[in-house]
BASEKOL-840783 format. One record per residue (C-alpha): x, y, z; residue number from 1; chain. Coordinates in nm, 4 decimals, m for minus. Layout:
residues N
east=X, north=Y, up=Z, resi=NUM, chain=A
...
//
This chain:
residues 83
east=0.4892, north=1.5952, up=m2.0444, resi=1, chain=A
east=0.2011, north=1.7384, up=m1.8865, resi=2, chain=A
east=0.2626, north=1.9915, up=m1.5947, resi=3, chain=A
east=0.2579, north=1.9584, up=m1.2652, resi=4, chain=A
east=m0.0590, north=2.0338, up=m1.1869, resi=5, chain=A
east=m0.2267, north=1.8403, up=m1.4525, resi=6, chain=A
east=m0.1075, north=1.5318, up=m1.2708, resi=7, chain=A
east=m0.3791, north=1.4439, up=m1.0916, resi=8, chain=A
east=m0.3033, north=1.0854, up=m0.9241, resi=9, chain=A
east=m0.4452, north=0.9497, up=m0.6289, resi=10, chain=A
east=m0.1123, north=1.0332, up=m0.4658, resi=11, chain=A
east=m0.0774, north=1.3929, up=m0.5861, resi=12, chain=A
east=m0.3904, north=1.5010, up=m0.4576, resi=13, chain=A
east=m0.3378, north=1.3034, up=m0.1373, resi=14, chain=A
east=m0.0074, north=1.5084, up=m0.0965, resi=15, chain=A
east=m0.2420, north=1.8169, up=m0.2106, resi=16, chain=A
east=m0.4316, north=1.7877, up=0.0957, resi=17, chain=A
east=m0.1433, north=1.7307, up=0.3144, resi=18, chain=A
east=m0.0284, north=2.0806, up=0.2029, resi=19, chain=A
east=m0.3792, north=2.1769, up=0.2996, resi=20, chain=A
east=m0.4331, north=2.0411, up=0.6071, resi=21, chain=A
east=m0.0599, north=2.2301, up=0.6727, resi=22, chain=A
east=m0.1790, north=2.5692, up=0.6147, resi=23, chain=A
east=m0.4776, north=2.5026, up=0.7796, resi=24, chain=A
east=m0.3225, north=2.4408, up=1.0860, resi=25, chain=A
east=m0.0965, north=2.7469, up=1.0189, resi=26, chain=A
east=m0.4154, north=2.9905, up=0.9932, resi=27, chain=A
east=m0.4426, north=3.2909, up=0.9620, resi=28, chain=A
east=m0.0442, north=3.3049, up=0.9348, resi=29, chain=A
east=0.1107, north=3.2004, up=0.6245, resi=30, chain=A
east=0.3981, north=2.9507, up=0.5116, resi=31, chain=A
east=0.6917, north=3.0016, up=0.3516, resi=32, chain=A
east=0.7770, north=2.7089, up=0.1205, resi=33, chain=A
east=1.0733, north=2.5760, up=0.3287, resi=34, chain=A
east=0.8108, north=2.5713, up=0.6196, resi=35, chain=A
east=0.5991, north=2.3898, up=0.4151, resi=36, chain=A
east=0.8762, north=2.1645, up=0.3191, resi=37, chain=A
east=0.9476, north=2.0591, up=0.6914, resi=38, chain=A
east=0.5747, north=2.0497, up=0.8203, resi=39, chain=A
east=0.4480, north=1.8468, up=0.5609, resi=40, chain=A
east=0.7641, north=1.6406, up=0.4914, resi=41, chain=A
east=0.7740, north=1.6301, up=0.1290, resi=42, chain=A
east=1.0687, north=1.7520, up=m0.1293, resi=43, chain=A
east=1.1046, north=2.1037, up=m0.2879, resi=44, chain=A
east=0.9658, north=1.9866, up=m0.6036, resi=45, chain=A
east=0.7113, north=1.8097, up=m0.4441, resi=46, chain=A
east=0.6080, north=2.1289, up=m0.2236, resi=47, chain=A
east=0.5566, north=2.3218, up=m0.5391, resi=48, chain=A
east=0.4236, north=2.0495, up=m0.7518, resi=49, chain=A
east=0.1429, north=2.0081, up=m0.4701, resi=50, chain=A
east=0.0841, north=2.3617, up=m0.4332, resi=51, chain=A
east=0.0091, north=2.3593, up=m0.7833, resi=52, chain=A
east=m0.2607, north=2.0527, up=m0.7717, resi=53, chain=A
east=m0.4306, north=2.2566, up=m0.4629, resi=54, chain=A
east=m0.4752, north=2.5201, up=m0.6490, resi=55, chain=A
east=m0.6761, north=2.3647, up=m0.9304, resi=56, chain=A
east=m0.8817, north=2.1905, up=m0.6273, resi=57, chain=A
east=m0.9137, north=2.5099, up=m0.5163, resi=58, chain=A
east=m1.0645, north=2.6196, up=m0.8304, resi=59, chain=A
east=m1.2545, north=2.3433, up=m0.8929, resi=60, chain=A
east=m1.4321, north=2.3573, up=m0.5630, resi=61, chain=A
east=m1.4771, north=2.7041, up=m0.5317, resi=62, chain=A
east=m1.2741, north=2.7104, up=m0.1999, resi=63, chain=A
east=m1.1028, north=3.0214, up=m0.0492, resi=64, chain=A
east=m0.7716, north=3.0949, up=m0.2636, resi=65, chain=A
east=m0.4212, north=3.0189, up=m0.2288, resi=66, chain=A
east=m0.2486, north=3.3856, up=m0.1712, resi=67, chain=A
east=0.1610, north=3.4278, up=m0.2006, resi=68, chain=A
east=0.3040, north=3.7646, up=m0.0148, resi=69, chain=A
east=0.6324, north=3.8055, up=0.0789, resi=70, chain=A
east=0.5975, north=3.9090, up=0.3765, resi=71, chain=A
east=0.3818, north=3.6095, up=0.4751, resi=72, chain=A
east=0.4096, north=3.3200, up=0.2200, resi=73, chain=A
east=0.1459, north=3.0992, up=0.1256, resi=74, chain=A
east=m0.2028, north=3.1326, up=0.2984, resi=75, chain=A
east=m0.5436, north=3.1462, up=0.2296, resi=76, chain=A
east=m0.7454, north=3.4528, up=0.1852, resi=77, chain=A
east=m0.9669, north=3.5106, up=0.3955, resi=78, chain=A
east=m1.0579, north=3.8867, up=0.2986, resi=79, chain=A
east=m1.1880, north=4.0250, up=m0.0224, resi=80, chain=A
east=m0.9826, north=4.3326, up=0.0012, resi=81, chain=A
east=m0.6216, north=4.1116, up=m0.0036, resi=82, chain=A
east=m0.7454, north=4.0000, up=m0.3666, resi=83, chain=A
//
């Protein structure tokens, strides 16, 4: 079975830019994944499974990266120096 993030249907990458249009709106503060869960009204697994997808479209795209902290959660980086 293929993993998450090589599941690229129409619906998974729709559900990738709902997580994306989330943190967007969050900017420049991050998400913690039960945030995420409740803003964009999707599962656990689909949370993560998404976040997975949106970071190959990331990738792909050449888009600012997906950062994880602790302190913050998930967020984009905006700064060389957080790399």
């Amino acid at each position: 079975m293929p993993r998450a993030s090589e599941r690229r249907s129409a619906a998974s990458q729709r559900y990738a830019d709902t997580v994306r249009f989330v943190l967007f709106e969050a900017r420049p503060a991050g998400l913690a994944v039960p945030q995420l869960v409740r803003s964009g009204e999707l599962t656990p697994g689909q949370t993560r499974a998404r976040l997975a997808c949106l970071r190959d479209i990331i990738a792909e795209r050449g888009w600012p990266p997906l950062i994880w902290t602790k302190k913050d959660g998930y967020r984009f980086c905006t700064e060389p120096i957080e790399l």
